[in-house]
N, C-alpha and C positions, 0 to 999 in steps of 0.2 A: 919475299912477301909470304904470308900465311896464306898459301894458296885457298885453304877451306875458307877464308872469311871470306877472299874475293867472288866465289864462288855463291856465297850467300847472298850477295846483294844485287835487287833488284834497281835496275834505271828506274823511276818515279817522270811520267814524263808531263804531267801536268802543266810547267811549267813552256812546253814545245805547242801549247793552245795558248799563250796569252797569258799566264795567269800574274795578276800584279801587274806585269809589263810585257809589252809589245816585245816582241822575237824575228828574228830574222831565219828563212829556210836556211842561208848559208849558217848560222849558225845553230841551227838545229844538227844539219850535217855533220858541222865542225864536232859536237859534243856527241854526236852516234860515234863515230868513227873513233875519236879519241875514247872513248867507253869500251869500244869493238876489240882496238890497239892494243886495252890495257886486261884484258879479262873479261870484263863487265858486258856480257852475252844476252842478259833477262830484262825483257822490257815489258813495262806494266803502264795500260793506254787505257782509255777509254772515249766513249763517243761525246762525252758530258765537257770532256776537256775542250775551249772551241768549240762547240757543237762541230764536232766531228775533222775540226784544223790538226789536232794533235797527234788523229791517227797517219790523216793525210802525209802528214809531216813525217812521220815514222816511217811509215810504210815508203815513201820516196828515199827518204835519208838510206834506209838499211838495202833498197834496193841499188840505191847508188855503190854506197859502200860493197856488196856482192862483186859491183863489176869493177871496182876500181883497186879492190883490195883481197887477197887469199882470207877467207873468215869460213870458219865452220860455223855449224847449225847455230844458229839463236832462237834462243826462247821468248814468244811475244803473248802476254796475256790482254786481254782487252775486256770490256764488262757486255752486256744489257741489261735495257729495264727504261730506257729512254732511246727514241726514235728523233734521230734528226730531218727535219720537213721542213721545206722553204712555208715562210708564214703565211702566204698568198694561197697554198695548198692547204693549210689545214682548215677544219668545219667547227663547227659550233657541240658537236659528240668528242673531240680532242683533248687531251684532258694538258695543257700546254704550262708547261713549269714558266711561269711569268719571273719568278726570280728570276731564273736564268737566261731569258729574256737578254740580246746584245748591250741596250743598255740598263740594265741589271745587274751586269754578270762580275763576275770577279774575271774573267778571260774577256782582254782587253783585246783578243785577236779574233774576238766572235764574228761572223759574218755578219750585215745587219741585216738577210734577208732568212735567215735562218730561224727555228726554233726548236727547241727540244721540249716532244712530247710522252708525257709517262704511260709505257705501257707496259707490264708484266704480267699478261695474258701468253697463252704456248703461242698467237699469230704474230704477236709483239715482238714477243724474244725471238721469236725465227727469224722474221724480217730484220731488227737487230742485229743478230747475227751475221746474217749475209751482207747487209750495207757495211758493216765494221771489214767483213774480207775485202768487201770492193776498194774501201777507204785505203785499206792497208795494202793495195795493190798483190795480195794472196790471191794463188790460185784456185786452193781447197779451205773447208775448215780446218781440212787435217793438219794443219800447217800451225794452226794455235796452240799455244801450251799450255791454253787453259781458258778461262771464263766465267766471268765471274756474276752473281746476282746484284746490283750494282745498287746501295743504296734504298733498299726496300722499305728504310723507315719511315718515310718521306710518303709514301704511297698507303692509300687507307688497305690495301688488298695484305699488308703485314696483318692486319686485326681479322681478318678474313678465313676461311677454311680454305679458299682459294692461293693460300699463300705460298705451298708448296707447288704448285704449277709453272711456274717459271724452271725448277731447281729441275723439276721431272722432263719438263721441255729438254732441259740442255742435256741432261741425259741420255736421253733417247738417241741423241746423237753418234754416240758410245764413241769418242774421238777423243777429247781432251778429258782434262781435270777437271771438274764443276765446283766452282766452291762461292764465297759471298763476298763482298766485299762493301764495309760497313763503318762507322761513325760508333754506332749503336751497340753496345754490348750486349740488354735484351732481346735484341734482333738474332746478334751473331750464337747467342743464347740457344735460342730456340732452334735456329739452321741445326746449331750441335744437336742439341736435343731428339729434335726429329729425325737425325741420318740423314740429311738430305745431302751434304758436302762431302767432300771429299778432303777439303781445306777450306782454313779461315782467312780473309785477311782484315783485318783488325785498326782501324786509323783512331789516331787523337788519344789510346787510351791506356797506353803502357809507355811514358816517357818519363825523365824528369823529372816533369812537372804535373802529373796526372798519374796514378796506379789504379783507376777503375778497371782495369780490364783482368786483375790480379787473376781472380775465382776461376775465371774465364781459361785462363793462361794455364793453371792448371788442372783444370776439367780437360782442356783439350790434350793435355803429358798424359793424362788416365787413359783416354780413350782413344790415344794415339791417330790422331789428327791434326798435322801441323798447320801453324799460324805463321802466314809472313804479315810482319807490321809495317804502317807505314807512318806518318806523322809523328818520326821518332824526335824530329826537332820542334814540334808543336806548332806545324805550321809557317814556323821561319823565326820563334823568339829565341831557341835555343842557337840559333846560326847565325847571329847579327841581324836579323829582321824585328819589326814590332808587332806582329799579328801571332795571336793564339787561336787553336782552332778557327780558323780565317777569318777574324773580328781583330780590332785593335787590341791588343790588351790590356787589362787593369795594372794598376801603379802596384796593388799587392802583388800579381805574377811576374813582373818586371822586380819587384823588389826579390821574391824567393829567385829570378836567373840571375839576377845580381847575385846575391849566397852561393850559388851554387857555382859560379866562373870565379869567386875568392877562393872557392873551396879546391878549386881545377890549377886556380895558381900559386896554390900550396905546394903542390906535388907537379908544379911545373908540367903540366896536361891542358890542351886545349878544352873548352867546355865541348865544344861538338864530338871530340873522341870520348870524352865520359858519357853523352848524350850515346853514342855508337855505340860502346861499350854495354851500357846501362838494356839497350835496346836487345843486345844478343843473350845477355845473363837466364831469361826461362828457358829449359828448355824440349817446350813446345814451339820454340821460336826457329824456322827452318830460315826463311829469307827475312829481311830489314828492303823496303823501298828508300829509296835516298831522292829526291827531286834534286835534278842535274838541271842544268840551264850552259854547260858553257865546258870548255875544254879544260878551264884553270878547276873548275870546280870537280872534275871527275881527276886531276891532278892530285889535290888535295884530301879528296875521298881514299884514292889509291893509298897518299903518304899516310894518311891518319892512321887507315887500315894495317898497315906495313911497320908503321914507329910505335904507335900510343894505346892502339886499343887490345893490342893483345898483351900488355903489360895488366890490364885492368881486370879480365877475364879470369873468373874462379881456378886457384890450384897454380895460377902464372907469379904469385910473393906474395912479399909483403904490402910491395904497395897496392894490389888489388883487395885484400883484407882491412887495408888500415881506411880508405879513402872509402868504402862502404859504412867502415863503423861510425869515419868522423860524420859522412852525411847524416848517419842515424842522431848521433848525437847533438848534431846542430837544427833537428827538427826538418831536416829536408825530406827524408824520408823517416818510416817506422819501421822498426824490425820485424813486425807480423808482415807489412807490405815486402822486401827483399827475402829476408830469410828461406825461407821455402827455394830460391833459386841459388844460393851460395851454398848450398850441401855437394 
């Protein structure tokens, strides 16, 4: 295997809260371990997943795996910017994500006494912080590979002068990486903008089926700031699911992954390795999140990684030149959008 690509991929573990579908800890375990077995070292959590089941689950899985298995260091990133509080605790000054809400939520493994409340205040993100170690059964912060500002588009404190206070909190710490983590290109915008990161991670907006984050992608190659993405399959359309950006999706984005899996079985390529492919092409692009759920699926990741997507990857033939030009040409993508990343 192309050891450098395994290397670049983040576990995405959204899916170890609930997400879509109910999960089991043995198999939360099962897919750490097999991840752990095969390379796949960098786990990317947050308290939002589950209101805080996801990290639970991680922080157990990898501690098990430690005793059960020879594994060197792993890298665990985790966010704040939301406080998990049983709902009985919180007051009427709370400022309580009601979407998110158990039943709400897209994480069908929420607890139903729990809620997540928005807080990106320095007392917030502190507090945040340390529940996320406790969750994750960590001894120190020092043990995080990073941290991220989770979501700040959401929160009116982004229109705020108060907005770089979060980025400055986690700083202060002088331990990990600080970087954002975001939906939002205007957001991830402005983090760049201001020096407040260190890194970007960037969701929903360089796949496929979406190039809003183009400008982005390459402001941060200038200013030498890498971007791990993650929503490289758009949520689950580009991977046999029917959700974009975690909404149903329209008959026209279903009709453009249709185009785009004829255009995969052209050139005898699954769509998810051109989606993989497509994801590492900038580069300002360090790591790819993958949302894992299961052993077959980190299987899968490994072969795709290993067979298909390094065929695809600039300067590797013909077929990585020809299956860019045909997308251009069939309207999937535009050449201002790729171009800049095939040099």
């Amino acid at each position: 295997m192309d050891k450098c690509l395994r290397e670049r991929v983040i576990v995405g573990t959204s899916a170890f809260g609930g997400l879509y579908d109910s999960i089991s800890y043995d198999q939360v375990y099962a897919t750490v371990a097999r991840a752990v077995e095969k390379g796949l070292k960098k786990f990317d959590t947050a308290p939002h997943y589950g209101l805080g089941v996801s990290e639970q689950r991680l922080g157990a899985a990898l501690s098990q795996c430690k005793a059960e298995m020879s594994i060197s260091q792993v890298a665990v990133y985790t966010k704040v910017g939301r406080l998990i509080h049983r709902r009985a605790d919180s007051n009427d000054n709370d400022r309580i994500e009601t979407e998110n809400l158990p039943e709400n939520s897209l994480f069908v493994d929420c607890p139903k006494e729990n809620c997540a409340i928005l807080d990106y205040r320095k007392s917030g993100v502190t507090q945040s912080l340390y529940d996320s170690v406790a969750r994750l059964g960590l001894t120190s912060i020092k043990e995080l590979g990073g941290v991220r500002v989770h979501d700040p588009e959401i929160a009116d404190r982004y229109e705020t002068e108060a907005f770089p206070e979060a980025f400055i909190t986690l700083r202060q710490f002088n331990s990990f990486e600080v970087s954002i983590g975001t939906n939002s290109v205007r957001v991830a915008r402005r983090a760049l903008d201001e020096g407040l990161v260190d890194a970007i991670m960037l969701a929903n907006s360089w796949n496929l089926l979406d190039q809003g984050g183009k400008d982005l992608l390459l402001s941060c190659h200038h200013k030498h700031i890498p971007v791990d993405l993650a929503g490289i399959y758009a949520s689950g359309l580009l991977a046999g699911g029917n959700t974009f950006n975690y909404q149903p999706a329209t008959e026209s984005l279903v009709s453009k992954r249709d185009r785009w899996k004829s255009l995969a079985d052209k050139y005898a390529i699954s769509l998810p390795a051109v989606a993989l492919a497509f994801a590492f092409l900038p580069p300002a692009v360090r790591f790819i999140a993958i949302g894992l759920r299961s052993p077959d699926q980190v299987d899968t990741t490994i072969d795709l990684l290993e067979t298909q997507v390094p065929l695809l990857l600039p300067n590797s033939g013909h077929l990585s030149s020809c299956i860019w030009r045909d997308a251009i040409g069939l309207g999937l993508l535009t050449d201002c959008d790729i171009s800049p990343f095939l040099l």
